[in-house]
DRENGU-77163 format. One record per atom (N, C-alpha, C, O): residue number from 1; atom name; z, y, x. Coordinates in steps of 0.02 Angstrom, whole numbers, plus 50000, padded with zeros to 5 digits. Layout:
N
i  at  Z  Y  X
NUM  CA  Z  Y  X
...
***
This chain:
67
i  at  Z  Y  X
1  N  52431  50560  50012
1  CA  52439  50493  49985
1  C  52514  50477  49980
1  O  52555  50477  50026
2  N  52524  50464  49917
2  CA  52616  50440  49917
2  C  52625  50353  49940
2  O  52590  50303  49932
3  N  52669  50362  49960
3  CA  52682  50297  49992
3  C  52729  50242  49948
3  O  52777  50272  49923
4  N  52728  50181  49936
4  CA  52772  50141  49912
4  C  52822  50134  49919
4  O  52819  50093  49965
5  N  52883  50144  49909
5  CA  52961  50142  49902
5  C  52977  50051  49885
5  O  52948  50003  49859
6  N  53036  50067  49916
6  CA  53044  49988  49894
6  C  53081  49964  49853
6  O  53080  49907  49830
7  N  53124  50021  49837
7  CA  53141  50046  49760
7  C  53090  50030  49679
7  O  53099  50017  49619
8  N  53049  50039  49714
8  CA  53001  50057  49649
8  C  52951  49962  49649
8  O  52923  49938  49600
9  N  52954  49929  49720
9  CA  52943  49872  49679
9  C  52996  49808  49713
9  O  52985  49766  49757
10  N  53059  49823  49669
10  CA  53115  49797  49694
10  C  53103  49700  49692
10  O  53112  49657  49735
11  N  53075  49698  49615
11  CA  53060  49631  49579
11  C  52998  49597  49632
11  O  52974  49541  49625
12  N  52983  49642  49679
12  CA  52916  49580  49729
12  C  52929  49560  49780
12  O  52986  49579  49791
13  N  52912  49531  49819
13  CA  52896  49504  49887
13  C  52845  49534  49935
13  O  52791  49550  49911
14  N  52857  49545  50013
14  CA  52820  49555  50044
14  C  52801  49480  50079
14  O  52838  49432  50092
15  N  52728  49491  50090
15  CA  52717  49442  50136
15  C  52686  49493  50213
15  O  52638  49529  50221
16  N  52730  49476  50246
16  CA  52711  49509  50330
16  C  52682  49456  50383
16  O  52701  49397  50385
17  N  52651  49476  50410
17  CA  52582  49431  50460
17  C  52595  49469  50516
17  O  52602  49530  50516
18  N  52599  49420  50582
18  CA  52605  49432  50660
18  C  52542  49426  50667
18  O  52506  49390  50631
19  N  52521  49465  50718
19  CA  52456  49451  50748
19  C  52435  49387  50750
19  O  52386  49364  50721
20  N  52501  49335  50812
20  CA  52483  49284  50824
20  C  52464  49231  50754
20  O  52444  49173  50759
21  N  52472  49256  50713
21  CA  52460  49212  50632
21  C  52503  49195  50604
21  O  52490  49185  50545
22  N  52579  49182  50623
22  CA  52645  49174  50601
22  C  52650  49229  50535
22  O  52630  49287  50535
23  N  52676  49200  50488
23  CA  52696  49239  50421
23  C  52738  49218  50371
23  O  52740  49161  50349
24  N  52779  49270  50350
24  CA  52854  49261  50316
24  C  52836  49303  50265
24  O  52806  49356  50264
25  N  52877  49249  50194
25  CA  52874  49294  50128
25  C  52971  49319  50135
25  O  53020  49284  50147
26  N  52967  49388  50121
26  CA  53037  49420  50126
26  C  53042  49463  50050
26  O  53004  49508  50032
27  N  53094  49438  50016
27  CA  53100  49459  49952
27  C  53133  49549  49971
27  O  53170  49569  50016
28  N  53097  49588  49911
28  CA  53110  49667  49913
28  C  53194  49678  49923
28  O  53227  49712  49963
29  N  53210  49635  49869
29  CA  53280  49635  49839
29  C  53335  49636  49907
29  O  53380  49673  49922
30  N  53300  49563  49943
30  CA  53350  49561  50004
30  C  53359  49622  50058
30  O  53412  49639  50084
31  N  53291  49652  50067
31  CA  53253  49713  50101
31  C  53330  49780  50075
31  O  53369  49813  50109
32  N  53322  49775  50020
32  CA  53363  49832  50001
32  C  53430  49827  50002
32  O  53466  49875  49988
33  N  53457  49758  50024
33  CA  53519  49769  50035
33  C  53537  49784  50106
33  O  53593  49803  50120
34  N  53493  49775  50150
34  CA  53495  49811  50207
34  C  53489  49891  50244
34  O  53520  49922  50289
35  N  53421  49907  50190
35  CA  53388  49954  50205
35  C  53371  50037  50132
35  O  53344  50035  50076
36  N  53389  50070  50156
36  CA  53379  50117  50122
36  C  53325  50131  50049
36  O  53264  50137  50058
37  N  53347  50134  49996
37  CA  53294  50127  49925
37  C  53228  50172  49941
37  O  53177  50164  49907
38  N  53230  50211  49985
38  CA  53186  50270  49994
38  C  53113  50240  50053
38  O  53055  50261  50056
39  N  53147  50187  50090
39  CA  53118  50146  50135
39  C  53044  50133  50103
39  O  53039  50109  50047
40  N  52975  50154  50151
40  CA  52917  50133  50122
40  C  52881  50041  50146
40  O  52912  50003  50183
41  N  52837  50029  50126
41  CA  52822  49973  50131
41  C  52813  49951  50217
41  O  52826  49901  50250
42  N  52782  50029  50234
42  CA  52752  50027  50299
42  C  52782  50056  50337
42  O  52754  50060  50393
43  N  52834  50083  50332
43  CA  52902  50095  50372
43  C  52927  50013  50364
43  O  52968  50018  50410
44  N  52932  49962  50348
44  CA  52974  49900  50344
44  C  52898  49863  50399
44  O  52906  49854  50460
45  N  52848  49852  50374
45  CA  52785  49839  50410
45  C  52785  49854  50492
45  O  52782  49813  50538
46  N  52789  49913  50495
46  CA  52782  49940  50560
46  C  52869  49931  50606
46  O  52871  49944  50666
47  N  52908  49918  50584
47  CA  52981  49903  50602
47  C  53008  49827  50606
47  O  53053  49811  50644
48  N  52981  49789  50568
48  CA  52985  49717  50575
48  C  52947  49672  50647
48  O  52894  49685  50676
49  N  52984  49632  50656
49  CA  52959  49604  50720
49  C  52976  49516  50730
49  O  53025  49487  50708
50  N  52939  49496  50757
50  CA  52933  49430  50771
50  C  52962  49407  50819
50  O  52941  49416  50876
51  N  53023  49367  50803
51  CA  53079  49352  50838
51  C  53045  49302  50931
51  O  53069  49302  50988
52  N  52988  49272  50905
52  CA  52975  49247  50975
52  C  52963  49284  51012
52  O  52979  49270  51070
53  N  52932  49348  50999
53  CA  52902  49393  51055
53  C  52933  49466  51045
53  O  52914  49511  51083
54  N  52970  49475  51005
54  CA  52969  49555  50998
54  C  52922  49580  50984
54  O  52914  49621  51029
55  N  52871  49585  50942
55  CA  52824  49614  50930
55  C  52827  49656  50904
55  O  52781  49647  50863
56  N  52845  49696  50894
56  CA  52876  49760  50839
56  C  52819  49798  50826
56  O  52788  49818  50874
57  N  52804  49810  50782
57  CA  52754  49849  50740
57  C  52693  49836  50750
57  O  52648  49877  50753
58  N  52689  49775  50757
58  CA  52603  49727  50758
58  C  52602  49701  50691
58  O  52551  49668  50687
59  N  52640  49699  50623
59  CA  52639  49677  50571
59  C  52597  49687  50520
59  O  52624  49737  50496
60  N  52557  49679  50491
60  CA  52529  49706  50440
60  C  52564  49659  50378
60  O  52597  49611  50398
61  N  52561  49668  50311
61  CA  52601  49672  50253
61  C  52535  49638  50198
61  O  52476  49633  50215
62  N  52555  49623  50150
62  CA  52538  49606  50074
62  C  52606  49614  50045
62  O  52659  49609  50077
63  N  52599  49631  49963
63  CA  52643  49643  49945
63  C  52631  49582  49850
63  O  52586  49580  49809
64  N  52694  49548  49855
64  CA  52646  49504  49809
64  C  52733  49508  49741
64  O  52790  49523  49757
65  N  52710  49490  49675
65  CA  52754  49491  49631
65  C  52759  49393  49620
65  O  52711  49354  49618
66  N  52829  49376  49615
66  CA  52825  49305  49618
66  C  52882  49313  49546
66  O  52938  49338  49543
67  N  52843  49283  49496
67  CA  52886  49243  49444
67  C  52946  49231  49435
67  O  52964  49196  49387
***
């Protein structure tokens, strides 16, 4: 299974979800000025974390295109 690059959907938004229900829309664009073009959805998913708790890699993802 090939995996999503974040390269390839530069123009969208992720929306990422904490367990606890907390959720942030984080634009691709901003993503890539940090992070490597080669970077998959679920490498950013599983690496993102929720500043109250440290939760690191409890995230699950949507990936949405915004206008």
């Amino acid at each position: 299974m090939q995996m999503t690059t974040l390269l390839t959907i530069k123009q969208h938004h992720m929306s990422l979800h904490c367990g606890c229900g907390h959720s942030a829309m984080v634009s691709v664009k901003e993503l890539l000025d940090r992070l490597k073009p080669e970077t998959t959805v679920h490498q950013v998913a599983n690496r993102a974390r929720y500043k109250r708790y440290d939760g690191k890699g409890s995230m699950s993802f949507q990936r949405f295109t915004i206008p």
